[in-house]
PyMOL Python script that loads the backbone (N, CA, C, O; Angstrom):
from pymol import cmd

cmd.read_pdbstr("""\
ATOM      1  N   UNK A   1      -0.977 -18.868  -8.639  1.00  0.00           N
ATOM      2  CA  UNK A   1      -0.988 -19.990  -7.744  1.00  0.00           C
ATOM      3  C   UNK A   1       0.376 -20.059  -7.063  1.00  0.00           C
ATOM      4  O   UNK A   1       1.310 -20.011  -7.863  1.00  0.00           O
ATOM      5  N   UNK A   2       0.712 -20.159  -5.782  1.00  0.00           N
ATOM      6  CA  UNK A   2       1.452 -20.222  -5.010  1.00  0.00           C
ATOM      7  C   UNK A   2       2.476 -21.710  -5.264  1.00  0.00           C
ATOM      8  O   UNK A   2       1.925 -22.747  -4.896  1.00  0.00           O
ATOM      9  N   UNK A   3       3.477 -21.817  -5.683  1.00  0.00           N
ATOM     10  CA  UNK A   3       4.329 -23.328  -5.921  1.00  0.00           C
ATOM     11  C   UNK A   3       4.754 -23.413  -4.495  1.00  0.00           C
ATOM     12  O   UNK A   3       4.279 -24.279  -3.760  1.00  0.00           O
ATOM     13  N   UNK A   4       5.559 -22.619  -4.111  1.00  0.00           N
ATOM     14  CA  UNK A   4       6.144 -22.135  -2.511  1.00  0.00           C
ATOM     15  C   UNK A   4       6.445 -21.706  -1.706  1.00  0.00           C
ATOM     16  O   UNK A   4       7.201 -20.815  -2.093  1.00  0.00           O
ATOM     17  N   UNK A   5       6.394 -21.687  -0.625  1.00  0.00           N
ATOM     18  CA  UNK A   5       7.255 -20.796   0.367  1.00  0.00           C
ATOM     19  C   UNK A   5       8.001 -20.906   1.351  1.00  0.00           C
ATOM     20  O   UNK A   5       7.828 -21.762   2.218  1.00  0.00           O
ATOM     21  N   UNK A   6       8.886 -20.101   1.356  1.00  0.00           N
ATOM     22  CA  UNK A   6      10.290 -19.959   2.066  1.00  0.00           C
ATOM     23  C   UNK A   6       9.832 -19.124   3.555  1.00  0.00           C
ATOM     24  O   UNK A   6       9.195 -18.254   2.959  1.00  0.00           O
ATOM     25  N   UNK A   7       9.723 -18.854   4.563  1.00  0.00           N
ATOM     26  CA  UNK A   7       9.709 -18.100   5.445  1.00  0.00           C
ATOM     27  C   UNK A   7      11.053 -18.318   6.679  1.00  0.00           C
ATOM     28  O   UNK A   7      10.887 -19.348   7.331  1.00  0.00           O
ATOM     29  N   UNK A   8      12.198 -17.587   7.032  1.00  0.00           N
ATOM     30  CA  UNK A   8      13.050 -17.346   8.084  1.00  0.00           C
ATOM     31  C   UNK A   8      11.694 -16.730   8.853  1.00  0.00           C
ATOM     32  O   UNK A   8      10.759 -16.101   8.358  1.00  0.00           O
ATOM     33  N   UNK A   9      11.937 -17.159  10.327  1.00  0.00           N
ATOM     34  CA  UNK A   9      11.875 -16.162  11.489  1.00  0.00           C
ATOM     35  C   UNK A   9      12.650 -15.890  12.030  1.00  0.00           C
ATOM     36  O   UNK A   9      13.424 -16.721  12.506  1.00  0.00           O
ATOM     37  N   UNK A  10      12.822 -14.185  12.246  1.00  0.00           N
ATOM     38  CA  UNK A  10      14.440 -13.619  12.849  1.00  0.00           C
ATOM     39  C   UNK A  10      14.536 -13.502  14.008  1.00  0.00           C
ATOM     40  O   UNK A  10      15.521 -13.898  14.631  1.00  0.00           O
ATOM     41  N   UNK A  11      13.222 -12.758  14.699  1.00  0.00           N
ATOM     42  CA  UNK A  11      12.844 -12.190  15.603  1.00  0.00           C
ATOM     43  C   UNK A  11      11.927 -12.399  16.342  1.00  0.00           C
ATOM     44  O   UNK A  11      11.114 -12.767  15.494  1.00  0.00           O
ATOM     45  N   UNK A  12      11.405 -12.457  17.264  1.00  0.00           N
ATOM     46  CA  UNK A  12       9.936 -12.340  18.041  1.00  0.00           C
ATOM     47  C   UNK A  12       9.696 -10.974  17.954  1.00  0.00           C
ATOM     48  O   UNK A  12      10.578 -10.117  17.897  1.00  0.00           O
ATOM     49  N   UNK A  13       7.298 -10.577  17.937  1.00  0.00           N
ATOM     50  CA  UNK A  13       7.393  -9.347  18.049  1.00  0.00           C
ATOM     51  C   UNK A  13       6.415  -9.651  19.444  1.00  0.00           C
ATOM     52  O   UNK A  13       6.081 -10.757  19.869  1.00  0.00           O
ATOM     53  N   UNK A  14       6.029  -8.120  20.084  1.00  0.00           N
ATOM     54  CA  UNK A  14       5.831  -8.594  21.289  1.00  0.00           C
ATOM     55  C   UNK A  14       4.625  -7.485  21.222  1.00  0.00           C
ATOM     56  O   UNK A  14       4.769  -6.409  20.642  1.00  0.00           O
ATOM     57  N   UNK A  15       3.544  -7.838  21.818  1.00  0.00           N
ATOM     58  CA  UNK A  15       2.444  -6.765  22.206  1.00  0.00           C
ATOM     59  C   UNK A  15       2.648  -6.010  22.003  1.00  0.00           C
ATOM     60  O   UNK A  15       3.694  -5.855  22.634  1.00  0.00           O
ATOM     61  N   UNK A  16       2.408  -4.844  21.318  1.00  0.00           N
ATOM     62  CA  UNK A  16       2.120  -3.385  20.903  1.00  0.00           C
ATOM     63  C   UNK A  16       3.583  -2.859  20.240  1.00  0.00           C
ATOM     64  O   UNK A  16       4.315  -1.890  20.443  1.00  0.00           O
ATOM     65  N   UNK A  17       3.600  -3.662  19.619  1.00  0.00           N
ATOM     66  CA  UNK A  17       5.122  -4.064  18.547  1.00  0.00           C
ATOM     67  C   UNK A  17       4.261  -3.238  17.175  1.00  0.00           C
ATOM     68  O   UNK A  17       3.204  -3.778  16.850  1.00  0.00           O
ATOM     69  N   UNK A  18       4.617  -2.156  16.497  1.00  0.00           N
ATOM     70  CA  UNK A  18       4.042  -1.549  15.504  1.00  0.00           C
ATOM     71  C   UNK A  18       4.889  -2.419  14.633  1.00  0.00           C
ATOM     72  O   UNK A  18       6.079  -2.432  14.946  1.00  0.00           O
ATOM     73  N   UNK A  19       4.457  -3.321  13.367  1.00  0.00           N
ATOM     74  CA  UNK A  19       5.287  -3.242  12.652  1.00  0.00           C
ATOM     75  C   UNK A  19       5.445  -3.129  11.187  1.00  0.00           C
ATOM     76  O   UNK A  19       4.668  -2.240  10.838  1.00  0.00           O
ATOM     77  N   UNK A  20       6.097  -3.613  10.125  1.00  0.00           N
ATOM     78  CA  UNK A  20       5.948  -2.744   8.843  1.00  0.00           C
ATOM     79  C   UNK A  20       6.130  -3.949   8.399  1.00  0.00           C
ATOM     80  O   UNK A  20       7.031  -4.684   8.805  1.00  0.00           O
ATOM     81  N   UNK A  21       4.848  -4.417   7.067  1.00  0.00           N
ATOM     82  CA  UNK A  21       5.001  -5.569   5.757  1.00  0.00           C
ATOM     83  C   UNK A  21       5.988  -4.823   4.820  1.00  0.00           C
ATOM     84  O   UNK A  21       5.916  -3.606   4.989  1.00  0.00           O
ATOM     85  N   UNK A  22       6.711  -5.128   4.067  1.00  0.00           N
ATOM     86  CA  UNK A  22       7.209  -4.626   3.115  1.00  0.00           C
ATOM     87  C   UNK A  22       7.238  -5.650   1.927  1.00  0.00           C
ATOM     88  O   UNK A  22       7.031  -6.744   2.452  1.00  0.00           O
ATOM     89  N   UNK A  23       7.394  -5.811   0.613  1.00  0.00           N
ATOM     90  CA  UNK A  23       7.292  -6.610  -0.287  1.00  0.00           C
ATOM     91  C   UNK A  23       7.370  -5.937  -1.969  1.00  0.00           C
ATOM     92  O   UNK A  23       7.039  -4.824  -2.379  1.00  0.00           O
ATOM     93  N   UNK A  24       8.003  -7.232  -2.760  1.00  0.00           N
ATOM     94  CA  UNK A  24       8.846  -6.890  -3.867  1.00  0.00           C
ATOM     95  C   UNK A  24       8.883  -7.999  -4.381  1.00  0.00           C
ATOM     96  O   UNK A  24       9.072  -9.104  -3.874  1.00  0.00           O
ATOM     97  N   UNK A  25       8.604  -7.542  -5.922  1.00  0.00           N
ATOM     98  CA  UNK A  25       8.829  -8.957  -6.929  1.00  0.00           C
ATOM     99  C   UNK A  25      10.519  -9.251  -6.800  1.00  0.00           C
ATOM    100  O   UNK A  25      11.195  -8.358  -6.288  1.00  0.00           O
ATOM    101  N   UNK A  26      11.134 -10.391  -7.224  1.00  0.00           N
ATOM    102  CA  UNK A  26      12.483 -11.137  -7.512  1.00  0.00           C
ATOM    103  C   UNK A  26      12.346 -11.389  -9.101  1.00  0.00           C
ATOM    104  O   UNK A  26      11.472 -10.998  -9.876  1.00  0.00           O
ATOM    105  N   UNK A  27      13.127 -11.920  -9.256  1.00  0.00           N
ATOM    106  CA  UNK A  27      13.126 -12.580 -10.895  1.00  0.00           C
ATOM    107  C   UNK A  27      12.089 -13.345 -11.751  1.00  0.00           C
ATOM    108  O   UNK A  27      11.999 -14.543 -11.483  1.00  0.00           O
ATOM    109  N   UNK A  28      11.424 -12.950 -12.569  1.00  0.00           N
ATOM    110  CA  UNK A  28      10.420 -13.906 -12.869  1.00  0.00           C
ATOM    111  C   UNK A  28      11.146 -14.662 -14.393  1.00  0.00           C
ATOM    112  O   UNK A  28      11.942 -14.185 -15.202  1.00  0.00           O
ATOM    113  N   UNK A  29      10.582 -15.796 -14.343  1.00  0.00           N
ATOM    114  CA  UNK A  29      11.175 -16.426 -15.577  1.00  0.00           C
ATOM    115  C   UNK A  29       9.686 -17.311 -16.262  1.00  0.00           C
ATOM    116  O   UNK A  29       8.641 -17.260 -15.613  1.00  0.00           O
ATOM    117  N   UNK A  30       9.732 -18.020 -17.481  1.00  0.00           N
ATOM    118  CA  UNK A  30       8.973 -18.701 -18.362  1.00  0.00           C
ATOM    119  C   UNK A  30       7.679 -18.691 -17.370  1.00  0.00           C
ATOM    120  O   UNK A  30       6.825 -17.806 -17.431  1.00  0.00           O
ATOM    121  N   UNK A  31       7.633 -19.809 -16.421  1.00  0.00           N
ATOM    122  CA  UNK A  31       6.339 -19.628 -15.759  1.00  0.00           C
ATOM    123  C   UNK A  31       6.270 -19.623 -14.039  1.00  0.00           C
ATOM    124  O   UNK A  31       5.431 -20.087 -13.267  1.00  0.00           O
ATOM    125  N   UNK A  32       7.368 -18.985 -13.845  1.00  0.00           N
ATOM    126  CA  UNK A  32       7.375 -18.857 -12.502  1.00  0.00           C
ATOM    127  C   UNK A  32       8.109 -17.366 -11.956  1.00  0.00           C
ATOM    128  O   UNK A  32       9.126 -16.883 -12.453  1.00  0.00           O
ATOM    129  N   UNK A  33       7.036 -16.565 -10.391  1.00  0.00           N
ATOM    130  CA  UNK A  33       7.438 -15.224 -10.438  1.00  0.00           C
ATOM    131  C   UNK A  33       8.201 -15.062  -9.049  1.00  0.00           C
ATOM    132  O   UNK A  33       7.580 -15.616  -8.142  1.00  0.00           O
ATOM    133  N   UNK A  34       8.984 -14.657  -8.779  1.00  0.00           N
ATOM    134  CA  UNK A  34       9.748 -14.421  -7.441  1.00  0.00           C
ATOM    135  C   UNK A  34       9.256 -13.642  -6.447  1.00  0.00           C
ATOM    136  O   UNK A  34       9.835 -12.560  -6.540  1.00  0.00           O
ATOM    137  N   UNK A  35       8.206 -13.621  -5.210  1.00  0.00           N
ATOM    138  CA  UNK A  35       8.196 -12.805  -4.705  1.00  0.00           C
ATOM    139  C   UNK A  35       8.585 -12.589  -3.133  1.00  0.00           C
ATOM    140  O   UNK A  35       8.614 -13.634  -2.484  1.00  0.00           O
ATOM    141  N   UNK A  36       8.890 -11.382  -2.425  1.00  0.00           N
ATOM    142  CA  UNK A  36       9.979 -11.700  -1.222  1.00  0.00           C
ATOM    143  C   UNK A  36       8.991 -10.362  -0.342  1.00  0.00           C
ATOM    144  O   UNK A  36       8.369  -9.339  -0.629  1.00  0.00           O
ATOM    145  N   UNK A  37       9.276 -11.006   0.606  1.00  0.00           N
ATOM    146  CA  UNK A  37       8.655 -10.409   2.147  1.00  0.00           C
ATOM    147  C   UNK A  37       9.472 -10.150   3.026  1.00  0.00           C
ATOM    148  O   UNK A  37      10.458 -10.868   3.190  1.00  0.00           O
ATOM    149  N   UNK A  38       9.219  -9.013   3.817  1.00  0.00           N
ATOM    150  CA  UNK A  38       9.715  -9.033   5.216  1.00  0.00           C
ATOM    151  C   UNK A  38       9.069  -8.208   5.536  1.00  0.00           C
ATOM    152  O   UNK A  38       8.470  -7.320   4.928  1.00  0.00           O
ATOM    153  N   UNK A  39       9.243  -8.695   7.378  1.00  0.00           N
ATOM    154  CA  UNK A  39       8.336  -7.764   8.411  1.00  0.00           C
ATOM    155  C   UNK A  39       9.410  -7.313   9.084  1.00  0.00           C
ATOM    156  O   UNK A  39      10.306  -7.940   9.650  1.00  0.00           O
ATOM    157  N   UNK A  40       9.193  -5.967   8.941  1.00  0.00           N
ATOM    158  CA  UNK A  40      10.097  -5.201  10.332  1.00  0.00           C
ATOM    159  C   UNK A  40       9.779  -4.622  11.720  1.00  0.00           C
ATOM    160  O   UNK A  40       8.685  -4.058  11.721  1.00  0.00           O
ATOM    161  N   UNK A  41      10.297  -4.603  12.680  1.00  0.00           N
ATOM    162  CA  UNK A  41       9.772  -4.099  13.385  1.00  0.00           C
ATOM    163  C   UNK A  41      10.093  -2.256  13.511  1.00  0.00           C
ATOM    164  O   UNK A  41      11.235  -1.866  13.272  1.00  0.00           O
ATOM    165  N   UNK A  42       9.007  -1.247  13.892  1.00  0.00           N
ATOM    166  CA  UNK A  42       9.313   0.187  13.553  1.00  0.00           C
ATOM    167  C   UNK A  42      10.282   0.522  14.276  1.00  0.00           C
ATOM    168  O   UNK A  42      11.143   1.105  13.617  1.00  0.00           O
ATOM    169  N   UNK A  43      10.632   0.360  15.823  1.00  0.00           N
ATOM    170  CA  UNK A  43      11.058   0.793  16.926  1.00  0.00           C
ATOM    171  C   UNK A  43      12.267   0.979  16.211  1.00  0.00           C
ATOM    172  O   UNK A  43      12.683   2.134  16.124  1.00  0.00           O
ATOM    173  N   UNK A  44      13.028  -0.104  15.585  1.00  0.00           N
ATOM    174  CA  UNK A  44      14.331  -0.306  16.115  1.00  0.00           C
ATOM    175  C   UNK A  44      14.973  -1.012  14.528  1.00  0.00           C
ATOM    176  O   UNK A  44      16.059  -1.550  14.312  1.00  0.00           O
ATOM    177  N   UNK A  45      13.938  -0.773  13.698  1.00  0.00           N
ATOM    178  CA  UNK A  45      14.163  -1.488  12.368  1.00  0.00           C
ATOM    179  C   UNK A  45      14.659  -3.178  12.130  1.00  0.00           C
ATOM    180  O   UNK A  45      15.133  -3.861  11.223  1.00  0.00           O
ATOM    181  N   UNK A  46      14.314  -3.313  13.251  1.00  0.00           N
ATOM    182  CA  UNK A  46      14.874  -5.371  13.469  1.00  0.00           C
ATOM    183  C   UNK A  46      14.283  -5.692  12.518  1.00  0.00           C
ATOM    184  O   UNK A  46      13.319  -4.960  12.292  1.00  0.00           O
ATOM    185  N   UNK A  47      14.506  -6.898  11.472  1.00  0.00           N
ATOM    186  CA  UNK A  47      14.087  -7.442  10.751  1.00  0.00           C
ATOM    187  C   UNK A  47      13.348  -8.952  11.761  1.00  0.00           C
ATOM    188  O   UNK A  47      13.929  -9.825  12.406  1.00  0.00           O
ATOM    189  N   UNK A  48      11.666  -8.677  11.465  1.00  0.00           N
ATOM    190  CA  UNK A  48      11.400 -10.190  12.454  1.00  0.00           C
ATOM    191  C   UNK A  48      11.062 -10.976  11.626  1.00  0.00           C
ATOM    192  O   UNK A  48      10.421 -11.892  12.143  1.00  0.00           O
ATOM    193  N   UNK A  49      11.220 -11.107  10.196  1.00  0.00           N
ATOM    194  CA  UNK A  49      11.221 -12.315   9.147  1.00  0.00           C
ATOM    195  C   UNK A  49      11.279 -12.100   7.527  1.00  0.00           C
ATOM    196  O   UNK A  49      10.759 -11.264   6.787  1.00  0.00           O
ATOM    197  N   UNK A  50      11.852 -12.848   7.375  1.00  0.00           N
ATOM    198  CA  UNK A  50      11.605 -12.902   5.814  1.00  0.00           C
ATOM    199  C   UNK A  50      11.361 -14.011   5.048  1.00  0.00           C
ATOM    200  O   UNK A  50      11.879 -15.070   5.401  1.00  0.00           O
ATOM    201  N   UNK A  51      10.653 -13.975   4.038  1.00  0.00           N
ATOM    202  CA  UNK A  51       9.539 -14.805   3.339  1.00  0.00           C
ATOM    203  C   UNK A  51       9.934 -14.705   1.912  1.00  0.00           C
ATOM    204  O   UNK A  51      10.046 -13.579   1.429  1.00  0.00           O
ATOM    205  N   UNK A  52      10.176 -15.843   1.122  1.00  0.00           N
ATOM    206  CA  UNK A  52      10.175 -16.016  -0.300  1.00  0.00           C
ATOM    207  C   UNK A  52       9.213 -16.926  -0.814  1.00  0.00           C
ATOM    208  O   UNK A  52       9.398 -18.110  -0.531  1.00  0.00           O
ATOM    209  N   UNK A  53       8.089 -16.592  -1.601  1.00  0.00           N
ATOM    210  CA  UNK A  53       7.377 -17.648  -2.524  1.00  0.00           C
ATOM    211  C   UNK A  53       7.514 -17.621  -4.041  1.00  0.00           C
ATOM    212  O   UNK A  53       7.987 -16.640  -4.614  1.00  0.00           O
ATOM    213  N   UNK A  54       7.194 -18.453  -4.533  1.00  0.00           N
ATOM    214  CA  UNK A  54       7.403 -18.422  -6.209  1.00  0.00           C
ATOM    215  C   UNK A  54       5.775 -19.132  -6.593  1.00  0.00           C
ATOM    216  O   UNK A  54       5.197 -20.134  -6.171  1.00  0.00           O
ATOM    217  N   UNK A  55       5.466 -18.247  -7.424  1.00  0.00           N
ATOM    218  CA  UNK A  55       3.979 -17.894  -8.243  1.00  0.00           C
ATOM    219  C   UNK A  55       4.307 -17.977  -9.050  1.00  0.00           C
ATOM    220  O   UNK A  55       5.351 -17.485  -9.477  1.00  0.00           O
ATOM    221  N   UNK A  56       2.800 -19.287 -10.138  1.00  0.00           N
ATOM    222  CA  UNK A  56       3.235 -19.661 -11.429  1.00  0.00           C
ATOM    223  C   UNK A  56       1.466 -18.642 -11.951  1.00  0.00           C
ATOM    224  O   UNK A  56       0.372 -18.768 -11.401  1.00  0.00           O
ATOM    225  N   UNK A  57       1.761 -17.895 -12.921  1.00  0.00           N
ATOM    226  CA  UNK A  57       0.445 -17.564 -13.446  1.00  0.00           C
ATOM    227  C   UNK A  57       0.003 -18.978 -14.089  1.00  0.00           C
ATOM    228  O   UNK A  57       0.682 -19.779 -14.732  1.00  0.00           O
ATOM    229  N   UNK A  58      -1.760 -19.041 -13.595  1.00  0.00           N
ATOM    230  CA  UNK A  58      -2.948 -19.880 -14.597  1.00  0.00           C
ATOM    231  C   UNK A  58      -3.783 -19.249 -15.612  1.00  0.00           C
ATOM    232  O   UNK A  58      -4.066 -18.054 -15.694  1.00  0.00           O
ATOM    233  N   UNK A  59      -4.155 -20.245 -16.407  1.00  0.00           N
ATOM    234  CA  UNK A  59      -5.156 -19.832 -17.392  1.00  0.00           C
ATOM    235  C   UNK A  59      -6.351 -20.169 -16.698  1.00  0.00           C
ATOM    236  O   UNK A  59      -6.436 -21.357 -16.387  1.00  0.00           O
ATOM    237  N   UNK A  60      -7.189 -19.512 -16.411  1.00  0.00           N
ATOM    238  CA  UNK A  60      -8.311 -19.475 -15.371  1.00  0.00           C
ATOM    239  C   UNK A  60      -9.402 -20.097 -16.097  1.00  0.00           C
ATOM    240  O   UNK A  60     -10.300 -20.612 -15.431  1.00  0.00           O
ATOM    241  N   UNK A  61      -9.479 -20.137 -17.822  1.00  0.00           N
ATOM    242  CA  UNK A  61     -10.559 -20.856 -18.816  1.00  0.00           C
ATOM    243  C   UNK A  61      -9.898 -22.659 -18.615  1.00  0.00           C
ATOM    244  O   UNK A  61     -10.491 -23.580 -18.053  1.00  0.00           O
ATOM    245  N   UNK A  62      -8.781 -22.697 -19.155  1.00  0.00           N
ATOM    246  CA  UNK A  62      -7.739 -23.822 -19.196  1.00  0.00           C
ATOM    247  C   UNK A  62      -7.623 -24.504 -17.747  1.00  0.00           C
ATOM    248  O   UNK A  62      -7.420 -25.705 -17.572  1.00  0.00           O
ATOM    249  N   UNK A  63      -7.780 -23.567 -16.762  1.00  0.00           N
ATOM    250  CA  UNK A  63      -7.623 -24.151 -15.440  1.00  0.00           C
ATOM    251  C   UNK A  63      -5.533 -24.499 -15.365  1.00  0.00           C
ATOM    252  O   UNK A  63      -5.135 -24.505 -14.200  1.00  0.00           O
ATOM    253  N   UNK A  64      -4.535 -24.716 -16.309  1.00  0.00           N
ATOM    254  CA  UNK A  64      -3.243 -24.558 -16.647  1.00  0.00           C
ATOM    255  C   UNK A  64      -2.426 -23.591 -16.892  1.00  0.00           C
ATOM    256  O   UNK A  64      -2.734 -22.497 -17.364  1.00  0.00           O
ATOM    257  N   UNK A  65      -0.838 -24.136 -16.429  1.00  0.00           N
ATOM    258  CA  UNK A  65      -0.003 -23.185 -16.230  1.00  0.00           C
ATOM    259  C   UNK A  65       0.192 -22.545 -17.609  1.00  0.00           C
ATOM    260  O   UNK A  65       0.310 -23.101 -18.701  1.00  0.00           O
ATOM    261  N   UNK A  66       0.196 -21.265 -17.303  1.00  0.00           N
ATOM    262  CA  UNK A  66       0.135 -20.346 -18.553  1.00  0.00           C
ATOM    263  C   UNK A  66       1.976 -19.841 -18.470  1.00  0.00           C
ATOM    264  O   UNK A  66       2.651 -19.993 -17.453  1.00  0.00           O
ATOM    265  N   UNK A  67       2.487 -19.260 -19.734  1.00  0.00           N
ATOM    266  CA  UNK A  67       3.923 -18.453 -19.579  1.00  0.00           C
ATOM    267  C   UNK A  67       3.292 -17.208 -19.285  1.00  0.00           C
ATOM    268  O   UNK A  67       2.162 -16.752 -19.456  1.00  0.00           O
ATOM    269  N   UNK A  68       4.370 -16.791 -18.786  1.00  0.00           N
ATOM    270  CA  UNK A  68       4.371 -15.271 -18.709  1.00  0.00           C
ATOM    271  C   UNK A  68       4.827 -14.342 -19.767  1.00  0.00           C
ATOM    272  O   UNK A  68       5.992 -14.104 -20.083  1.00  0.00           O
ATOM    273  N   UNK A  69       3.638 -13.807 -20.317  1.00  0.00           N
ATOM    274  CA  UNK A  69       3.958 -13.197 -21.289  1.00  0.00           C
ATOM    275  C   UNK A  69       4.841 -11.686 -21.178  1.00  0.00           C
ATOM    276  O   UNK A  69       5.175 -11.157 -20.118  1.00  0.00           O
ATOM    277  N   UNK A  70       5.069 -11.248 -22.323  1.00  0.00           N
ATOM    278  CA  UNK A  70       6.664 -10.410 -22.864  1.00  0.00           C
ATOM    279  C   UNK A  70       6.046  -9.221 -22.103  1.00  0.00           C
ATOM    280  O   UNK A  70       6.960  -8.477 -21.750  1.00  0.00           O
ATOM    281  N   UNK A  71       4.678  -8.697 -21.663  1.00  0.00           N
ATOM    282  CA  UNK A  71       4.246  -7.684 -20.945  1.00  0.00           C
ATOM    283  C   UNK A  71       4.594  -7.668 -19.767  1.00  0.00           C
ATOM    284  O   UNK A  71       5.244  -6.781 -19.215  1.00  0.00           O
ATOM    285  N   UNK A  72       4.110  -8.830 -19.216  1.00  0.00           N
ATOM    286  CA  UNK A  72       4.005  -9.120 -17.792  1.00  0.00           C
ATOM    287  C   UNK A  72       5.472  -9.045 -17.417  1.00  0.00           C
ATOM    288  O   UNK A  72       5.856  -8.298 -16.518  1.00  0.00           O
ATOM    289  N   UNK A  73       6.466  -9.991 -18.260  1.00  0.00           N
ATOM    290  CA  UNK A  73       7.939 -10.342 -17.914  1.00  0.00           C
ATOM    291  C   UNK A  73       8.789  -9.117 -17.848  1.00  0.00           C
ATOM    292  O   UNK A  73       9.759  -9.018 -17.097  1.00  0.00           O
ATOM    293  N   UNK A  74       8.227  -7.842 -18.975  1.00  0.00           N
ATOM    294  CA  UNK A  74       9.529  -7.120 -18.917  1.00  0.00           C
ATOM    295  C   UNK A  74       8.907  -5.826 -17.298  1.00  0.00           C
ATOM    296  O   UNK A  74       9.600  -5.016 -16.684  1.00  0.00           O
ATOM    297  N   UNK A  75       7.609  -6.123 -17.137  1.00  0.00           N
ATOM    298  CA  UNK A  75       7.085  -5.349 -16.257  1.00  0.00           C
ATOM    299  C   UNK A  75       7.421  -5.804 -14.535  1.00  0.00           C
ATOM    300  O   UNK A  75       7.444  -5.120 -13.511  1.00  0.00           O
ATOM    301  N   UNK A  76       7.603  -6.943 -14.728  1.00  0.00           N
ATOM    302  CA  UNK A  76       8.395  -7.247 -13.230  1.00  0.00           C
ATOM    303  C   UNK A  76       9.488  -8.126 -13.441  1.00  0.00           C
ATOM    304  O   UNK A  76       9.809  -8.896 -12.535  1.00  0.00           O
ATOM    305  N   UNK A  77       9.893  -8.118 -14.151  1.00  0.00           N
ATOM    306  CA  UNK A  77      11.338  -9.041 -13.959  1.00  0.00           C
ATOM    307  C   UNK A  77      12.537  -7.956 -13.658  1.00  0.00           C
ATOM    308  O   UNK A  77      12.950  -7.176 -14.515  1.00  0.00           O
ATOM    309  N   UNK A  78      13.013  -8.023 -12.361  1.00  0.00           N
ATOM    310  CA  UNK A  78      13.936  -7.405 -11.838  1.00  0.00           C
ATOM    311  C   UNK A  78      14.999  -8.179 -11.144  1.00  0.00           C
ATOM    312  O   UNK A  78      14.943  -9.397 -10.973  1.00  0.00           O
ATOM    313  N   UNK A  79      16.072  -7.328 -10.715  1.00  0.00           N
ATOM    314  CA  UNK A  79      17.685  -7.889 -10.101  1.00  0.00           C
ATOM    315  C   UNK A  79      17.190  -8.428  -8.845  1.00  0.00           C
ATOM    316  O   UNK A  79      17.042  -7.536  -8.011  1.00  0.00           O
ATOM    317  N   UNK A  80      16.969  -9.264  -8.547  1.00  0.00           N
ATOM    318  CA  UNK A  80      16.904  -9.835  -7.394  1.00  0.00           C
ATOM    319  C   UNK A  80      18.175 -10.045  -5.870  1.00  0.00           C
ATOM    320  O   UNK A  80      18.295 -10.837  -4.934  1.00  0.00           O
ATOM    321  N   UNK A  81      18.917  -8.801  -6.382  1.00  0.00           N
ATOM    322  CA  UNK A  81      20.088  -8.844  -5.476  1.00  0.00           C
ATOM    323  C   UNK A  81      19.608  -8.082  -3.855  1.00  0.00           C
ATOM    324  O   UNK A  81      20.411  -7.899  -2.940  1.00  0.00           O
ATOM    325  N   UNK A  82      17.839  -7.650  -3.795  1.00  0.00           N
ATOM    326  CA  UNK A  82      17.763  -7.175  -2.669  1.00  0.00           C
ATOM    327  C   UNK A  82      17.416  -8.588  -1.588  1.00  0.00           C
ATOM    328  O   UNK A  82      17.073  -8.746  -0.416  1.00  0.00           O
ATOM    329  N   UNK A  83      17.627  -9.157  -2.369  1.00  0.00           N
ATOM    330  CA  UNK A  83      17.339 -10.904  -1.413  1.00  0.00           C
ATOM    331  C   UNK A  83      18.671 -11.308  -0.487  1.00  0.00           C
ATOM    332  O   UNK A  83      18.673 -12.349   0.170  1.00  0.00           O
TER     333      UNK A  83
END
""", "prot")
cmd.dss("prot")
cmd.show_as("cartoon", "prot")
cmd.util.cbc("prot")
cmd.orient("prot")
């Protein structure tokens, strides 16, 4: 489930603007996961935005916020210094 999101716009893209999603977990902690966006444009590598939301895993029986367990955590919890 989505708690929030952050979106900068850097750039405008313009008609027949090829451009590239890119995306990467951030830090995840107890029950919340870091994840970060940006769109580039190909031409010229401009960055035309970047996007941060933070995702809490649910218990889908419980319908409630579940932790993130020691699998999940050591499997994406990373340095978040590409932010």
């Amino acid at each position: 489930m989505v708690v929030r999101h952050e979106i900068d716009y850097l750039n405008p893209a313009r008609l027949g603007d090829e451009i590239v999603g890119r995306t990467w977990v951030g830090a995840v902690q107890k029950h919340i996961f870091e994840r970060y966006v940006e769109i580039v444009r190909v031409r010229d590598q401009k960055v035309l935005a970047r996007a941060r939301s933070l995702w809490c895993p649910i218990d889908l029986r419980s319908r409630r916020l579940t932790r993130v367990g020691a699998e999940v955590y050591q499997r994406f919890s990373v340095s978040s210094d590409r932010s």
